[in-house]
DSSP file (Angstrom, degrees, kcal/mol; ACC not computed):
  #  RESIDUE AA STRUCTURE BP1 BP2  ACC     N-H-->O    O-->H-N    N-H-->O    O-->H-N    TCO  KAPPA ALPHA  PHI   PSI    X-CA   Y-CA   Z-CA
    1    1 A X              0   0    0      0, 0.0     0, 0.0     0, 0.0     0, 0.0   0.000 360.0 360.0 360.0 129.9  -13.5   47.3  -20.8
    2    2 A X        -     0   0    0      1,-0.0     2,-0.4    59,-0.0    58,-0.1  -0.207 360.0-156.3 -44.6 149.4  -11.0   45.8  -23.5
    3    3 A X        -     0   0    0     56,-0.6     2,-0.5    55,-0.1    -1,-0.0  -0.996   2.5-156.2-133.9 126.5  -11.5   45.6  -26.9
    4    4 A X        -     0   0    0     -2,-0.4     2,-0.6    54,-0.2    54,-0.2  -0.837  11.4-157.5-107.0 154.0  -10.3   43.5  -29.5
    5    5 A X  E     -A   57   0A   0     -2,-0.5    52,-1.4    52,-0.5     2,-0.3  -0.894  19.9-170.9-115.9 131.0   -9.7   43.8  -33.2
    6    6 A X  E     -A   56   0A   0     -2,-0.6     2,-0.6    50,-0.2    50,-0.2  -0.968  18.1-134.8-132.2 142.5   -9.6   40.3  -34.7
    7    7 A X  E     -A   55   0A   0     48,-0.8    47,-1.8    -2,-0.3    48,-1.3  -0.881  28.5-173.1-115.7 113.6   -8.5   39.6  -38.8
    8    8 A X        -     0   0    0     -2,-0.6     2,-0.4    45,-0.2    45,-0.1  -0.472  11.6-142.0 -90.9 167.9  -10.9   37.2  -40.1
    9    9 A X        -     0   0    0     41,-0.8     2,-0.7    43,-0.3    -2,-0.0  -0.889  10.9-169.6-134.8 127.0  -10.6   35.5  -43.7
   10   10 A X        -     0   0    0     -2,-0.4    40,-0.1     2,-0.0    39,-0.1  -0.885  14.3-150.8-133.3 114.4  -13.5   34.7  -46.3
   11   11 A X        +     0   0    0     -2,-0.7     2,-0.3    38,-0.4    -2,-0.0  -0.186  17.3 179.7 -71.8 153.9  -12.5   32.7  -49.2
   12   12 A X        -     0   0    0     24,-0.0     2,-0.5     2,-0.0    21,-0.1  -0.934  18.4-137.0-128.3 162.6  -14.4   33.0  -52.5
   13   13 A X        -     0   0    0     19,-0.3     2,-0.2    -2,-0.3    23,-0.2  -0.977  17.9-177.3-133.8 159.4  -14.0   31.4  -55.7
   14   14 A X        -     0   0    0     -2,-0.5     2,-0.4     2,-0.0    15,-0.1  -0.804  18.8-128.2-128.8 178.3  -14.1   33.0  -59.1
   15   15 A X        +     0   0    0     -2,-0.2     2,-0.3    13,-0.2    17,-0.1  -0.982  27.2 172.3-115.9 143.8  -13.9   31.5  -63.0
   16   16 A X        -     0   0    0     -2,-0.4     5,-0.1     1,-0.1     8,-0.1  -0.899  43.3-123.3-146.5 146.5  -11.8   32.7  -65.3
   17   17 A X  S    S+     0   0    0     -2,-0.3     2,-0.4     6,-0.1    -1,-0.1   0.925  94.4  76.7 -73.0 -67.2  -10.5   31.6  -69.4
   18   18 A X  S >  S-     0   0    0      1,-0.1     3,-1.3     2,-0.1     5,-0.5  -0.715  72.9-147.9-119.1 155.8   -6.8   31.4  -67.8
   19   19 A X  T 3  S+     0   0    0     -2,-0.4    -1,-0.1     1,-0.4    -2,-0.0   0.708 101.1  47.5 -47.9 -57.7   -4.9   29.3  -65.8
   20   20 A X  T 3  S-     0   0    0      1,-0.1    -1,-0.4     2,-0.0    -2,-0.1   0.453 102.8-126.0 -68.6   8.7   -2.7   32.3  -64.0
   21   21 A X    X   +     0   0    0     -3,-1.3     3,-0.5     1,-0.2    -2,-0.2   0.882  65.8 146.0  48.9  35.3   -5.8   33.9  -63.5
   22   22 A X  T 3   +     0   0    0      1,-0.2    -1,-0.2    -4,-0.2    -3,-0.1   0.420  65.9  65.5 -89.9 -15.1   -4.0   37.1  -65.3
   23   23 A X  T 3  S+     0   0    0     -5,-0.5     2,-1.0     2,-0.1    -1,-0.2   0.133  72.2 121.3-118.7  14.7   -7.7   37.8  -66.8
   24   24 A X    <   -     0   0    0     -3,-0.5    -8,-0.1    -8,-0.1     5,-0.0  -0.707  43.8-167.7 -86.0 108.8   -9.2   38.5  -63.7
   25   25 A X    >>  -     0   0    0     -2,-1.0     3,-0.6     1,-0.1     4,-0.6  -0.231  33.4-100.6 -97.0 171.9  -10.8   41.9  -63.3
   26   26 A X  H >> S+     0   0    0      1,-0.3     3,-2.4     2,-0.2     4,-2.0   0.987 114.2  47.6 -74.8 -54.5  -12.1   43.9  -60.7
   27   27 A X  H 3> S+     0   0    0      1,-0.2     4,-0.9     2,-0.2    -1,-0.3   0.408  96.3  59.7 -63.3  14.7  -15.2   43.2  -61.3
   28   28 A X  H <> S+     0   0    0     -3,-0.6     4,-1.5     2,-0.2    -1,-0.2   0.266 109.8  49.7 -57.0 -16.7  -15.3   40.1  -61.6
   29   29 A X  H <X S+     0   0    0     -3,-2.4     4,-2.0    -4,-0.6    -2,-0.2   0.909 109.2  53.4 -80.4 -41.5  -13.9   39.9  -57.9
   30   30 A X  H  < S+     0   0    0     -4,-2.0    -2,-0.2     2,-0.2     3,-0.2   0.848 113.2  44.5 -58.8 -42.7  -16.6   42.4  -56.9
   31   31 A X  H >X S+     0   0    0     -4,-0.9     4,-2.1     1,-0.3     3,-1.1   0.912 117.0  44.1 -54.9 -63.1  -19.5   39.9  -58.5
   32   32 A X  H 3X S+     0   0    0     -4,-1.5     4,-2.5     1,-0.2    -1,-0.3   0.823 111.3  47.9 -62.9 -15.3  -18.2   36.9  -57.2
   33   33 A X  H 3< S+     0   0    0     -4,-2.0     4,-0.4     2,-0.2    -1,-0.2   0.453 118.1  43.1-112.8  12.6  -17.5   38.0  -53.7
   34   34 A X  H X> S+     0   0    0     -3,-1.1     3,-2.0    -5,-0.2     4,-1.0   0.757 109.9  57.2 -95.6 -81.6  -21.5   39.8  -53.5
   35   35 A X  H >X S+     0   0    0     -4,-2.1     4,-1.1     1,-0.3     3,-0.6   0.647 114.4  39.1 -19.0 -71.9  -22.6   36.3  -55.4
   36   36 A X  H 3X S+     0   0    0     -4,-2.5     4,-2.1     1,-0.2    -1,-0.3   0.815 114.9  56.4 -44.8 -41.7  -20.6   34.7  -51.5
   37   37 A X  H <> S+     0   0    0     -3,-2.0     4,-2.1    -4,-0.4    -1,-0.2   0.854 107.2  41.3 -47.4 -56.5  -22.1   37.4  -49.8
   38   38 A X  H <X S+     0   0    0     -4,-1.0     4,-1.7    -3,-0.6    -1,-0.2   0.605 115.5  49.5 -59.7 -33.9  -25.5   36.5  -50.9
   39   39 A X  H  X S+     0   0    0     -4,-1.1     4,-1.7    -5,-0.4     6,-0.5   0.815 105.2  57.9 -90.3 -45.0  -25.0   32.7  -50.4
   40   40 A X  H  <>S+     0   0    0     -4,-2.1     5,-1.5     2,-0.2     3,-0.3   0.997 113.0  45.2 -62.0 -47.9  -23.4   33.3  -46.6
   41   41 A X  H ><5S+     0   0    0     -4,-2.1     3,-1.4     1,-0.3    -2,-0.2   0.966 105.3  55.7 -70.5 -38.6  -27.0   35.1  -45.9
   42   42 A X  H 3<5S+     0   0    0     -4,-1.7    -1,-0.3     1,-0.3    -2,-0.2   0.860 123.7  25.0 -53.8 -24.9  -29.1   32.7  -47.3
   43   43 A X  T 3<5S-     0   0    0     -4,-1.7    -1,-0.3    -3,-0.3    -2,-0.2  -0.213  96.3-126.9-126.0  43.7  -27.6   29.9  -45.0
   44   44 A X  T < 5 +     0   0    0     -3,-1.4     2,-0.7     1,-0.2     3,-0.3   0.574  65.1 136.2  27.5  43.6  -26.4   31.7  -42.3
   45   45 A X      < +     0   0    0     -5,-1.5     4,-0.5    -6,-0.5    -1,-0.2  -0.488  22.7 113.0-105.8  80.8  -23.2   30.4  -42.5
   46   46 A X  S    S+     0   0    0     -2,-0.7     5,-0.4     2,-0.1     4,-0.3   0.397  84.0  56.1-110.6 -11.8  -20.8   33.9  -41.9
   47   47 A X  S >> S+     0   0    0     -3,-0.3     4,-1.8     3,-0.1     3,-0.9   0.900 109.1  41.9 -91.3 -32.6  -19.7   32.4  -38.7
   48   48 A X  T 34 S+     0   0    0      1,-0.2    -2,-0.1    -4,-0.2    -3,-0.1   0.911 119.2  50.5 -88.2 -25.8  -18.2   28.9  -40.3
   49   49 A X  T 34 S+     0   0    0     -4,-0.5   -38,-0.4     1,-0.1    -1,-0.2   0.514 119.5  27.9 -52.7  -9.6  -16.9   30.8  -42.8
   50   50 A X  T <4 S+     0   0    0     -3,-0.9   -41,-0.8    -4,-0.3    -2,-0.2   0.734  93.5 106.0-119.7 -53.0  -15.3   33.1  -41.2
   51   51 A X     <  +     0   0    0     -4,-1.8     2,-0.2    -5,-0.4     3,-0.0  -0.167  46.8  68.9 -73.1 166.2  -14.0   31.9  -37.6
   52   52 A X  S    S-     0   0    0      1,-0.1     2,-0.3    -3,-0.0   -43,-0.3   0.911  85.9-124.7 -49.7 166.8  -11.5   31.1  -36.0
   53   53 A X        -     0   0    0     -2,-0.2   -45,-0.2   -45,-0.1     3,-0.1  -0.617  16.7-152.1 -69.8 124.0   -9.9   35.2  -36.2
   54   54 A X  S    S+     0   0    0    -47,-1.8     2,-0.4    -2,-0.3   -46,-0.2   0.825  82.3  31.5 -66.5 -50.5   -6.4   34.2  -37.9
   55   55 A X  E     +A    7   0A   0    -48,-1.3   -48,-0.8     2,-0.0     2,-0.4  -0.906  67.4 177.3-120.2 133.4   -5.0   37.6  -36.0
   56   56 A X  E     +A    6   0A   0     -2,-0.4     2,-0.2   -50,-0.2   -50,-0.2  -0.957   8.5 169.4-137.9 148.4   -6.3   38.9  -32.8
   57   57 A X  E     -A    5   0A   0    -52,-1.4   -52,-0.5    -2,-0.4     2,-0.2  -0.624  40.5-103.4-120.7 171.5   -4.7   42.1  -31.1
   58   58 A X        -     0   0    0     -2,-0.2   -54,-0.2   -54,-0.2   -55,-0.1  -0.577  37.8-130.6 -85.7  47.7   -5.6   44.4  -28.3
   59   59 A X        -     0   0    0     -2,-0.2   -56,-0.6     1,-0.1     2,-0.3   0.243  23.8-117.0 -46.1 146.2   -7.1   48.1  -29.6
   60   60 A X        -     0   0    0      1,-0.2    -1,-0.1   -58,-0.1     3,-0.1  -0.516  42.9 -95.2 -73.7 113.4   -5.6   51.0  -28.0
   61   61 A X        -     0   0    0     -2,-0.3     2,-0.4     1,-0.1     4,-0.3  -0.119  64.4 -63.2 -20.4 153.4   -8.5   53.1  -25.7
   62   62 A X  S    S+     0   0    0      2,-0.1     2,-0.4    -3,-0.1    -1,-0.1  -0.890 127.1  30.5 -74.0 134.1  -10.1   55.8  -27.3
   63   63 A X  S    S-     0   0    0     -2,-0.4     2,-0.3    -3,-0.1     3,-0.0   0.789 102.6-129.6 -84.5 167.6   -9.0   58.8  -28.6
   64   64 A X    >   -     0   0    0     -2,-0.4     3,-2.2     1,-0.0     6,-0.4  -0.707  35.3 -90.1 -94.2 131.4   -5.4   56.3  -29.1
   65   65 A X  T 3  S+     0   0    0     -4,-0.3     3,-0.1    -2,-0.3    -5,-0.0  -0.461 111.6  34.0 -79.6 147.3   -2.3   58.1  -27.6
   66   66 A X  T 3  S+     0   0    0      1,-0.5    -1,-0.2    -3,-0.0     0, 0.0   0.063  88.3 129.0 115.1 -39.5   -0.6   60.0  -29.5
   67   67 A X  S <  S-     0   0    0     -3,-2.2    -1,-0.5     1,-0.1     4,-0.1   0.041  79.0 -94.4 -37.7 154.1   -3.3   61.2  -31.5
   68   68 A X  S    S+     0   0    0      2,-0.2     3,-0.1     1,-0.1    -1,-0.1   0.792 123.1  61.4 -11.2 -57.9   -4.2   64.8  -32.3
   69   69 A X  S    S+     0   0    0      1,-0.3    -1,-0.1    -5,-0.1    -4,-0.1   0.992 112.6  46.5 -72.3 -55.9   -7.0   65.0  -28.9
   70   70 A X              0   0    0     -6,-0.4    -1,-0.3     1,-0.2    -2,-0.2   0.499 360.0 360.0 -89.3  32.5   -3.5   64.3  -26.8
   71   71 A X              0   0    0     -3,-0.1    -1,-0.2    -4,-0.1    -2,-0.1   0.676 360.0 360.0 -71.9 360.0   -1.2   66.8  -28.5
């Protein structure tokens, strides 16, 4: 059976003191984007957030040729 691997996108927002957003840390990304996390389960919205896949491809069977398992 086919498989695809599809590249979703899930916007967040953060605050930050400046404009360029130059003051943004890594955690502050990590906070806000568990804070989104937490808001997509309470309202079950991870599918409108998320869908359409922007990228969709084909994955290669497993093991992938070329690998190790067919050397």
């Amino acid at each position: 059976m086919k498989k695809y691997n599809h590249a979703v996108t899930l916007a967040f927002s953060i605050i930050s003191e400046e404009e360029d957003g130059k003051d943004i840390t890594p955690a502050m990304l990590k906070e806000a984007l568990l804070i989104r996390i937490i808001g997509l389960d309470n309202h079950s919205e991870w599918i409108e957030a998320t869908m359409p896949p922007y990228d969709t491809h084909e994955e290669e069977p497993w093991p992938f040729k070329g690998d190790a398992a067919h050397a």
